[in-house]
C-alpha positions in Angstrom: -43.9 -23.7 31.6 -40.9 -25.5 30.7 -37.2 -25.7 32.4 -34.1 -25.8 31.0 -31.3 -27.2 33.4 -27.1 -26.8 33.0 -24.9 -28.7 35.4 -21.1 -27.7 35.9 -18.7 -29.4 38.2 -15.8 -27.1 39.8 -13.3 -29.1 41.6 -10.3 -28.1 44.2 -6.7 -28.4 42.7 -5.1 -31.7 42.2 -1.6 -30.3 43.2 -2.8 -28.8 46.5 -4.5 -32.0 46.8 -0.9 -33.7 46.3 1.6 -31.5 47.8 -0.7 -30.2 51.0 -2.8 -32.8 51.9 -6.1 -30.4 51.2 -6.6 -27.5 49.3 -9.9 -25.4 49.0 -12.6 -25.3 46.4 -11.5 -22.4 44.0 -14.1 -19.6 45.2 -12.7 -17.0 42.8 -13.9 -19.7 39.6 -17.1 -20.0 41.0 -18.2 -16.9 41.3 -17.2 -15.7 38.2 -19.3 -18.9 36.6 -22.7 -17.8 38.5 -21.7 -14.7 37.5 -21.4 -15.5 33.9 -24.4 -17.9 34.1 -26.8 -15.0 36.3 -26.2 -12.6 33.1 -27.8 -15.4 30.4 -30.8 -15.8 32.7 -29.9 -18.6 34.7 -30.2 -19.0 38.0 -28.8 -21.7 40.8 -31.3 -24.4 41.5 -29.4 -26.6 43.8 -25.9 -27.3 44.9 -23.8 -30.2 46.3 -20.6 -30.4 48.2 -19.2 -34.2 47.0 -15.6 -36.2 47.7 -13.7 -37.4 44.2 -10.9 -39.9 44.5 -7.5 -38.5 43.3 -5.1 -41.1 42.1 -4.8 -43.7 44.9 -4.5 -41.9 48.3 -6.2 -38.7 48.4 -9.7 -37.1 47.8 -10.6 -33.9 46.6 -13.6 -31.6 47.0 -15.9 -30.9 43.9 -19.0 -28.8 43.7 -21.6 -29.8 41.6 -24.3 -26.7 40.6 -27.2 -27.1 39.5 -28.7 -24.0 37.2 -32.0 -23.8 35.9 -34.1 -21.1 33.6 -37.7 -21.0 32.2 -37.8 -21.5 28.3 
């Protein structure tokens, strides 16, 4: 049996980022992606929290998920 494997990466606003300090991953967006990703047959294999530089000063949150199906 084979696997077939998507990655997408969902990252926190650069403006929040910016103007707050922090902001928080966009929960919302990521639903609606394992949602849209769930109705083709996919399904979440693994997922990772991970820090991205913004610009010079600041960092910003990005999840990286990890979906997988059987071809």
């Amino acid at each position: 049996m084979r696997k077939e494997f998507k990655i997408e990466v969902v990252t926190e606003g650069a403006l929040g980022t910016i103007f707050l300090g922090s902001s928080s991953l966009p929960i919302k967006k990521m639903e609606a992606l394992m949602n849209q990703y769930g109705e083709q047959g996919w399904d979440v294999s693994f997922q990772l929290i991970e820090h991205r530089r913004l610009l010079l000063f600041w960092n910003r949150e990005s999840a990286v998920i990890t979906f997988s199906r059987n071809i």
